[in-house]
BAMAR-656273 format. One line per field, with one value per residue (C-alpha): residue number from 1; residue in three letters; y, z, x. Coordinates in steps of 0.2 Angstrom, whole numbers, plus 5000, padded with zeros to 4 digits. Layout:
BEGIN
k = (NUM:...) .
r = (ALA:...) .
py = (Y:...) .
pz = (Z:...) .
px = (X:...) .
//
This chain:
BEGIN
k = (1:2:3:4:5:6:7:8:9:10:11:12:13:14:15:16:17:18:19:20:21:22:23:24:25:26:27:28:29:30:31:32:33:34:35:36:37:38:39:40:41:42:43:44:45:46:47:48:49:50:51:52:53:54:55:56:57:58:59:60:61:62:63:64:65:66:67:68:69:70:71:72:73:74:75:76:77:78:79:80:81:82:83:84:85:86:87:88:89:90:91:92:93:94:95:96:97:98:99:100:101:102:103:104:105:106:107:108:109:110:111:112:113:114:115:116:117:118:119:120:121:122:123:124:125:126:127:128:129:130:131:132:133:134:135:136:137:138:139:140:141:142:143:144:145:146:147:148:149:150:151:152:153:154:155:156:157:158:159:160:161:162:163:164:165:166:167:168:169:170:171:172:173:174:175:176:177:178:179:180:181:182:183:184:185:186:187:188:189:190:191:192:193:194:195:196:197:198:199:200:201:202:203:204:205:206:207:208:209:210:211:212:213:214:215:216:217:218:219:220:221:222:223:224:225:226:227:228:229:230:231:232:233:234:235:236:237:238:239:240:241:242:243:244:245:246:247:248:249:250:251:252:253:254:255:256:257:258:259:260:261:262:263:264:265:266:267:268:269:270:271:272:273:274:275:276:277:278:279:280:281:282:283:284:285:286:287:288:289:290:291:292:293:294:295:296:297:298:299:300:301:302:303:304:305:306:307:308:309:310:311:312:313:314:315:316:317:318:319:320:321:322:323:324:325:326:327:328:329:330:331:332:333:334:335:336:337:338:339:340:341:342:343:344:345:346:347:348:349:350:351:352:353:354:355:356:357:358:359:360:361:362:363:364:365:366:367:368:369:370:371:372:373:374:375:376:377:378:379:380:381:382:383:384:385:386:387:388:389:390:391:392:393:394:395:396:397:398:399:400:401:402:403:404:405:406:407:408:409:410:411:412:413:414:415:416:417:418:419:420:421:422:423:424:425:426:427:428:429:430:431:432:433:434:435:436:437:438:439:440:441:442:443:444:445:446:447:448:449:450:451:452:453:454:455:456:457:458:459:460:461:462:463:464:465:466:467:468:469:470:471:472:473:474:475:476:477:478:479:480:481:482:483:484:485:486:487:488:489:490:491:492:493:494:495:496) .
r = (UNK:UNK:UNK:UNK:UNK:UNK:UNK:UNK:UNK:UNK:UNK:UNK:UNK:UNK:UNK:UNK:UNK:UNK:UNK:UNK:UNK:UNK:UNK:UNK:UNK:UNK:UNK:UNK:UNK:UNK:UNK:UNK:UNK:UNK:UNK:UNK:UNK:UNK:UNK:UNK:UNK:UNK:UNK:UNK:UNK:UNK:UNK:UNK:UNK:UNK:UNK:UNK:UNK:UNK:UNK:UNK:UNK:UNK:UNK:UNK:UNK:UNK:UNK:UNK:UNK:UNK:UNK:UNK:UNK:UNK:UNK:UNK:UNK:UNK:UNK:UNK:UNK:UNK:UNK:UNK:UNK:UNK:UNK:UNK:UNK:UNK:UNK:UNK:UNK:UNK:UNK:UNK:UNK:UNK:UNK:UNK:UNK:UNK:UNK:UNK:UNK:UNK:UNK:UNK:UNK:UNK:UNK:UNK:UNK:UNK:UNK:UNK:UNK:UNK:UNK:UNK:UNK:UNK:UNK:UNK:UNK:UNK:UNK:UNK:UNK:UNK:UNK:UNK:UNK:UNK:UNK:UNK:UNK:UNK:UNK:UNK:UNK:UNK:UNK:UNK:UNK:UNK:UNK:UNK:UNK:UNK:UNK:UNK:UNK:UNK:UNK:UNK:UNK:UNK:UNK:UNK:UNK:UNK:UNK:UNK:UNK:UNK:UNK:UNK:UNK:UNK:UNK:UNK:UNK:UNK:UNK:UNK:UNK:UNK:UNK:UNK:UNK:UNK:UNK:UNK:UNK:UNK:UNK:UNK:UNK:UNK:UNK:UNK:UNK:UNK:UNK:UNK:UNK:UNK:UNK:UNK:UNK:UNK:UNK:UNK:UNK:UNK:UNK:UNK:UNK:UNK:UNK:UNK:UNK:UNK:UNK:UNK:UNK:UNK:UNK:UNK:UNK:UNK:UNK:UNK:UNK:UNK:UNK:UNK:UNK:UNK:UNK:UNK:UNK:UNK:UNK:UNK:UNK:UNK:UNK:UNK:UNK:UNK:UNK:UNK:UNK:UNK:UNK:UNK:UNK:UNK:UNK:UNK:UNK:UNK:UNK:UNK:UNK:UNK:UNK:UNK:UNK:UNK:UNK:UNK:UNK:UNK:UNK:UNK:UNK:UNK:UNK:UNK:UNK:UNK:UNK:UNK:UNK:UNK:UNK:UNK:UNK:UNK:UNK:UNK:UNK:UNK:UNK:UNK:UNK:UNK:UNK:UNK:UNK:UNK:UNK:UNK:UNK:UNK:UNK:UNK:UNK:UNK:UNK:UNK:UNK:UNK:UNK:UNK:UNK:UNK:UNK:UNK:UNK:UNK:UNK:UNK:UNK:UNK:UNK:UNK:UNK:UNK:UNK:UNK:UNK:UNK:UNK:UNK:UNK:UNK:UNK:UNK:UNK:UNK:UNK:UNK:UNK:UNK:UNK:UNK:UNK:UNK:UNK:UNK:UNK:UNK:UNK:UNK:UNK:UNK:UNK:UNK:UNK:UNK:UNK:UNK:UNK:UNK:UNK:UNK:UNK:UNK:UNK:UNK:UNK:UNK:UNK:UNK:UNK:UNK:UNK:UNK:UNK:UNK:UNK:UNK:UNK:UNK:UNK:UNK:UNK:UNK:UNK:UNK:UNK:UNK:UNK:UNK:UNK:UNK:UNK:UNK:UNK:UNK:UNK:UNK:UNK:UNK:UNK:UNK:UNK:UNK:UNK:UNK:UNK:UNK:UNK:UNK:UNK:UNK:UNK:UNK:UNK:UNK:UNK:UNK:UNK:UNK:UNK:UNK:UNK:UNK:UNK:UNK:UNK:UNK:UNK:UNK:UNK:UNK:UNK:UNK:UNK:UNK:UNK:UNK:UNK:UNK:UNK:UNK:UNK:UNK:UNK:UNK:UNK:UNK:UNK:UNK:UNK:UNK:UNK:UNK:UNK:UNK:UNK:UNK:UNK:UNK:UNK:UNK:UNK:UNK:UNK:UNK:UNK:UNK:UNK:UNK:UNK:UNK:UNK:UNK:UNK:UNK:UNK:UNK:UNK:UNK:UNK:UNK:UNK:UNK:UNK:UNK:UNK:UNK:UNK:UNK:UNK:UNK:UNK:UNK:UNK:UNK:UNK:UNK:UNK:UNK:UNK:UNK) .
py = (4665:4678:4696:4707:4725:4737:4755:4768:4773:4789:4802:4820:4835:4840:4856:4850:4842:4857:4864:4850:4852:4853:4867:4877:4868:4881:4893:4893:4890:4906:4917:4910:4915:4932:4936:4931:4937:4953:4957:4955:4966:4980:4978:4978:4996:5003:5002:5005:4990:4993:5002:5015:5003:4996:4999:5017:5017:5009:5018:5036:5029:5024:5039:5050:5040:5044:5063:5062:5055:5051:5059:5058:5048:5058:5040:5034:5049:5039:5038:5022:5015:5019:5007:4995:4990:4988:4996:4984:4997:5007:4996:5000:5019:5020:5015:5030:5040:5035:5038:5020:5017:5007:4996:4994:4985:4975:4968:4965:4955:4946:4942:4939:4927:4919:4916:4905:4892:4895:4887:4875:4864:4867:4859:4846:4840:4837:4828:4820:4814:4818:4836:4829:4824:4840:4850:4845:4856:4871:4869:4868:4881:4894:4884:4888:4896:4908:4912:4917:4925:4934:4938:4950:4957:4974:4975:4971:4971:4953:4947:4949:4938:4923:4917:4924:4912:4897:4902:4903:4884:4879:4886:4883:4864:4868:4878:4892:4904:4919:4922:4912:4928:4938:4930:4931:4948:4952:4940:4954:4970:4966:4969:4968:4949:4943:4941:4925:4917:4918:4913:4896:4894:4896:4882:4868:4871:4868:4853:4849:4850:4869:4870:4885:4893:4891:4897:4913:4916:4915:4926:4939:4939:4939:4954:4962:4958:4965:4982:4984:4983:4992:5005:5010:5009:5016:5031:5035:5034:5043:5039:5025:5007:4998:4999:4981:4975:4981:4967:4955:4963:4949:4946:4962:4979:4975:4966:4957:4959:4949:4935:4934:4928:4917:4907:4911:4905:4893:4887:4902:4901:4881:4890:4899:4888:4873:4885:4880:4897:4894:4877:4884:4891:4876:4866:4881:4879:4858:4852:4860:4851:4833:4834:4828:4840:4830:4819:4830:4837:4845:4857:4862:4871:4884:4888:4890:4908:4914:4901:4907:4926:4923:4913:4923:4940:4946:4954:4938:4943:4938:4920:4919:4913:4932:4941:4943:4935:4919:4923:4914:4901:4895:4894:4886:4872:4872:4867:4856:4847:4845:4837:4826:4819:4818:4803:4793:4775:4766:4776:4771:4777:4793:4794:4792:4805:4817:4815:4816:4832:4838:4832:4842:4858:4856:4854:4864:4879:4875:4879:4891:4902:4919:4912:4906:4890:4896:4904:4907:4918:4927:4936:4939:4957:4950:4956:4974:4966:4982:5001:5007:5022:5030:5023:5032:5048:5046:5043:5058:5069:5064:5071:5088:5087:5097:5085:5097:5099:5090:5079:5069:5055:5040:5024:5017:5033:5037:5024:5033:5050:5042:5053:5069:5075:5077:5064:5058:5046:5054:5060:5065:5075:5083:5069:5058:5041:5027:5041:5042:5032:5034:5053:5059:5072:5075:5087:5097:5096:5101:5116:5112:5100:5110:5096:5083:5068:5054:5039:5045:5026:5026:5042:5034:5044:5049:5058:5066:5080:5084:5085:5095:5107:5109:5109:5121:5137:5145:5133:5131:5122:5123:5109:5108:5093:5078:5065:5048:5046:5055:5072:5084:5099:5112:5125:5140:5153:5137:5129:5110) .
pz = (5256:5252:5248:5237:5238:5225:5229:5218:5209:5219:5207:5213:5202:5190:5198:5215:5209:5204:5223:5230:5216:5224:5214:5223:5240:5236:5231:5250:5258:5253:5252:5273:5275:5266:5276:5292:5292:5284:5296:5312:5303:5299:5317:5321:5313:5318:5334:5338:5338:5327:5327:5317:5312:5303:5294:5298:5291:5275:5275:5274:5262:5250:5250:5250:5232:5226:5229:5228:5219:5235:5250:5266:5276:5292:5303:5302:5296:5280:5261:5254:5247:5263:5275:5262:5243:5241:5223:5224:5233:5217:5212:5225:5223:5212:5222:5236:5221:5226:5244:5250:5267:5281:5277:5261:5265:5276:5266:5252:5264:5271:5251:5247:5259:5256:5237:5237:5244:5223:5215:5231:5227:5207:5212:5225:5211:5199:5212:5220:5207:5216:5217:5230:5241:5236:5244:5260:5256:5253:5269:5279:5271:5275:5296:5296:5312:5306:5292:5302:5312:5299:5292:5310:5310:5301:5281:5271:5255:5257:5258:5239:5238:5243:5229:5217:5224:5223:5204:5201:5207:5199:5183:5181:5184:5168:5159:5155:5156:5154:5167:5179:5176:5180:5197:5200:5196:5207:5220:5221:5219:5238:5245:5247:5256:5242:5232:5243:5242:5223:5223:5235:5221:5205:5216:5216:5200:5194:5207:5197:5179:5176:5176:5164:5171:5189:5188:5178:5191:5204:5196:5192:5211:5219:5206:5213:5230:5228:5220:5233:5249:5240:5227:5231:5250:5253:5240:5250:5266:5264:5273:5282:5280:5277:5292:5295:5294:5313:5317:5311:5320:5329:5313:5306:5301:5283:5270:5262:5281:5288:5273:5278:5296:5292:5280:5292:5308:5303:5321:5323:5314:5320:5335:5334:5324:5339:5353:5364:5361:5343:5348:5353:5335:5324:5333:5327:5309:5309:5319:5308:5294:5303:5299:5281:5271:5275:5262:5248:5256:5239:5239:5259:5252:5248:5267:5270:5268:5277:5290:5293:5293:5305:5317:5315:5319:5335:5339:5342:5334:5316:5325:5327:5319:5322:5310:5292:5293:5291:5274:5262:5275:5275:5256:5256:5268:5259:5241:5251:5258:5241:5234:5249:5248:5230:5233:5244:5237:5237:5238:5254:5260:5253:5258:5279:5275:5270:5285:5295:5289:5293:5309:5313:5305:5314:5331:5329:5325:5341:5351:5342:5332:5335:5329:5334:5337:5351:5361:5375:5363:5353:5368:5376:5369:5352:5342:5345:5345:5352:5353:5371:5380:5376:5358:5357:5363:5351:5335:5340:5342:5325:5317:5323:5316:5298:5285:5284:5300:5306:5319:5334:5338:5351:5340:5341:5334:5320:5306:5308:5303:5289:5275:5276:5273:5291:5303:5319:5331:5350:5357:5339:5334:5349:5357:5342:5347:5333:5316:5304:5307:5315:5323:5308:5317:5313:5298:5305:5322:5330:5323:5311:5325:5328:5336:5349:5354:5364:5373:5390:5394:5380:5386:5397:5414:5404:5392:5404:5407:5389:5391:5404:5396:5380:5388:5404:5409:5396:5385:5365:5366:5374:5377:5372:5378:5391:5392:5394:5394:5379:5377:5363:5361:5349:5345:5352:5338:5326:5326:5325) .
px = (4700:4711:4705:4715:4713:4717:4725:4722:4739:4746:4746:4757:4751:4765:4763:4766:4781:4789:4788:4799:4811:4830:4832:4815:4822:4837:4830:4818:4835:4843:4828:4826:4843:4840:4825:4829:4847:4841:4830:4839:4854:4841:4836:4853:4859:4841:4844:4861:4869:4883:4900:4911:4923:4919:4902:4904:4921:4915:4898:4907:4922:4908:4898:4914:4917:4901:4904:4924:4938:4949:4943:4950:4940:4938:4934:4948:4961:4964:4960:4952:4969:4979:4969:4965:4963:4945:4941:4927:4916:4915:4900:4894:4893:4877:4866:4875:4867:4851:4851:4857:4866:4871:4855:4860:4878:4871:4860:4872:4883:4870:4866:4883:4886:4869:4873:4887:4875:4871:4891:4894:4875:4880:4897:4890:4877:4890:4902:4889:4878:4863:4854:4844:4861:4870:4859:4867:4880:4872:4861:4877:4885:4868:4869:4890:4890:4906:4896:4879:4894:4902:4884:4880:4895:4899:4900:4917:4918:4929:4910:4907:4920:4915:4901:4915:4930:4921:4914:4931:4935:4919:4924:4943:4937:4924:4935:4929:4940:4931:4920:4935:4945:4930:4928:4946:4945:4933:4939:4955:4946:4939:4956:4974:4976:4962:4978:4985:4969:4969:4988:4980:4968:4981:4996:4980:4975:4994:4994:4975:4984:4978:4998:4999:4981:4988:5005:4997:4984:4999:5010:4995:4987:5007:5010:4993:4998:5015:5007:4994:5007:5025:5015:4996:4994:5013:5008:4992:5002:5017:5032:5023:5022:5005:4995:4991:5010:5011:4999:5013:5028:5035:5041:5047:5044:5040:5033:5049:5058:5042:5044:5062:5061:5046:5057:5074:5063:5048:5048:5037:5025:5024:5024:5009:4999:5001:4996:4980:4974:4968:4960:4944:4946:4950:4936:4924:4929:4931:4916:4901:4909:4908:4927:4924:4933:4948:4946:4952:4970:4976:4959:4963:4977:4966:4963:4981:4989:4973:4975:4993:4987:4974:4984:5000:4990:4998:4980:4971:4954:4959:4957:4940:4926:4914:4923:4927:4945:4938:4931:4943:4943:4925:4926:4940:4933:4918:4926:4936:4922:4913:4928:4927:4912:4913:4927:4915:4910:4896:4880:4876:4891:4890:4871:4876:4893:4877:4867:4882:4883:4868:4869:4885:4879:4860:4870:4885:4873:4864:4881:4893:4879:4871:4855:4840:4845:4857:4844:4859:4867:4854:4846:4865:4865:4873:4858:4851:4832:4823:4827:4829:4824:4842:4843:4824:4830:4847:4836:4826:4842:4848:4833:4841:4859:4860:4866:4881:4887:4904:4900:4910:4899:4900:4907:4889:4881:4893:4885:4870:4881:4893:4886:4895:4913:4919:4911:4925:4922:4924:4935:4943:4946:4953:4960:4971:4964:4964:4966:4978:4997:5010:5012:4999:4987:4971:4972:4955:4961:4948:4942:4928:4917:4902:4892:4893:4883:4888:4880:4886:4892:4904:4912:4928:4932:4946:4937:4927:4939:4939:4919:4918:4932:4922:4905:4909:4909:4919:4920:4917:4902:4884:4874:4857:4852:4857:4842:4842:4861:4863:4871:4869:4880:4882:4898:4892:4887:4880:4864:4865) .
//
């Protein structure tokens, strides 16, 4: 005898239905990301785990343009448009007016770099045909160990970037035009070298059939480019090259002479782009993406002047995935990757490309991330988790500084002294050490620093002569305080 038995229909509240939406799903990703991310980057500045260049660099330029047209920035020795074009920062300055800070940027990068997840899904649902598949992408873009790199690192304003480019993509491929040239726009108010990523962007949309968009948007951001590096950096910096070219000077002295032998000598730049020394570096970038971005060729363009920046760069850094040289590469990958996946036929196909995915991104995370996941890395000192004794000690010592005074601070205590007009990082300004270019002395030279404080174990044996001669007998200074490894001194005949 057979016995049927009849299941009640499964019913799922329309509420309900509106949590697991893909669109929600995206929503929890970002704010995870925000959250998490922010926090550990409050955590981060609060307890003196950052530096003066550059969020201390950038913290002072920005509240030096909300209480000056174009002062010199006492960090580095330089105005705003003489170590880089980041007019950008401007919209930042109103919330400077309202008391904002270090904080502030770093959670503005941390958002920045959050919301791009935002174009990249919109882009992967269209390509994909799936909202549900495409959030694959924004889930590897937000476990992207560069980016989670990028995101700890200090604030640049190349971070408000990256949302913007991939708009750009997103919308040229719409067309609409309006708000493409208001990314684009934005996209080369970060700074100087935005201006190659944009002219990438203009060559693929000619290759795309955007021919008479692309080749505008080439000749605009090579036109910006051009200005930037022969009229506006040269004027603040008179007399003096760009300071960035000398990281390219094994290939000339100048911008046109270091074109020249690029295109005179290409077996140079082959050279250093086949060199096991960026290996470690390409497998950083590839792996997280399951190497899937390959599948769109003409879209990789995109990465490649940055690419050829960062591996040309006779400083070695650029190449490497913790800092924000790899921002125009990430985006670039990513778009590349969407494109990718977009090709892939059948469904099924596509459906095991996705998990592969997230496979790579889950993993990858797990060896080449500062977050949680890599638990080696997160409690290696990477992340300032908990004040110390001497960080206790420092924040008390703050307290006592008057908001006017001109400080020299250790490079770790200078963020948390950006906001005044004459803030150096020790031993300037009585020792020249990374200020200004070329010969270029310190203008105040010394004799408007009324207060010291230093983190004893930044002070080099070198430096210590110059201590003791401003500390000892006879000396300019007294000190009123040496605790905990931190010193606090004051010019004799001020108060701090």
């Amino acid at each position: 005898m057979e016995i049927r038995v009849r299941l009640p229909a499964l019913r799922i509240p329309e509420r309900a239905l509106r949590w697991i939406q893909p669109r929600f799903i995206l929503a929890l990703l970002i704010g995870l990301y925000v959250v998490y991310f922010g926090a550990l980057t409050w955590s981060q500045q609060s307890n003196f785990g950052t530096f003066d260049y550059d969020l201390g660099f950038f913290d002072q330029q920005i509240w030096l343009a909300a209480h000056h047209l174009d002062a010199l920035s006492t960090v580095r020795g330089l105005t705003m448009w003489a170590n880089h074009v980041n007019p950008v920062i401007y919209l930042l300055v109103p919330f400077y007016w309202l008391g904002a800070g270090a904080h502030f940027l770093y959670l503005v990068q941390v958002v920045a770099i959050a919301a791009a997840a935002i174009p990249l899904y919109d882009m992967a649902r269209a390509r994909l045909g799936s909202p549900r598949l495409a959030l694959v992408v924004p889930f590897a873009w937000l476990l992207y160990p560069a980016n989670e790199w990028m995101t700890s690192w200090a604030f640049h304003p190349e971070y408000l970037a990256m949302p913007a480019i991939i708009y750009a993509y997103w919308f040229a491929q719409r067309g609409r035009w309006l708000p493409y040239w208001l990314c684009v726009g934005l996209v080369l108010s970060t700074k100087e070298d935005a201006a190659l990523a944009i002219i990438a962007l203009g060559v693929v949309l000619a290759i795309r059939g955007r021919t008479r968009v692309g080749l505008v948007t080439v000749a605009v951001a090579a036109a910006w480019f051009v200005i930037c590096l022969e009229v506006i950096m040269p004027l603040a910096t008179p007399g003096s090259t760009p300071t960035a070219l000398y990281q390219y000077s094994q290939f000339g002295s100048s911008f046109w002479n270091i074109l020249f032998n690029i295109v005179r000598h290409p077996s140079h730049l082959v050279g250093a782009i086949f060199t096991w020394s960026h290996v470690h570096y390409y497998e950083q970038l590839a792996l997280p993406l399951g190497l899937l971005f390959v599948l769109s060729p003409v879209t990789l363009l995109l990465v490649v002047p940055t690419f050829l920046l960062n591996v040309t760069n006779n400083q070695g850094y650029p190449a490497d995935i913790h800092y924000q040289y790899t921002t125009y590469i990430a985006t670039g990958l990513f778009i590349a990757l969407v494109e990718g996946l977009g090709r892939i036929r059948p469904r099924p196909l596509l459906a095991l490309a996705c998990l592969v995915l997230a496979i790579s991104s889950l993993v990858t995370n797990a060896i080449y991330s500062p977050s949680g996941l890599n638990q080696r890395v997160f409690h290696s000192g990477v992340w300032a988790l908990k004040p110390s004794a001497q960080t206790i000690e420092a924040t008390r010592l703050l307290a006592r500084i008057a908001p006017d005074a001109a400080v020299s601070a250790s490079y770790s205590i200078q963020p948390h002294l950006a906001h005044r007009d004459h803030i150096y990082t020790w031993p300037n300004p009585w020792i020249r050490a990374y200020y200004g270019v070329n010969d270029t002395q310190p203008p105040e030279f010394g004799r408007d620093a009324n207060v010291i404080i230093l983190f004893m174990d930044e002070v080099s044996t070198s430096q210590t002569k110059l201590l003791d001669r401003l500390t000892g007998p006879g000396g300019p200074f007294r000190v009123l305080t040496n605790k905990d490894g931190v010193l606090l001194a004051v010019r004799k005949g001020h108060s701090a």
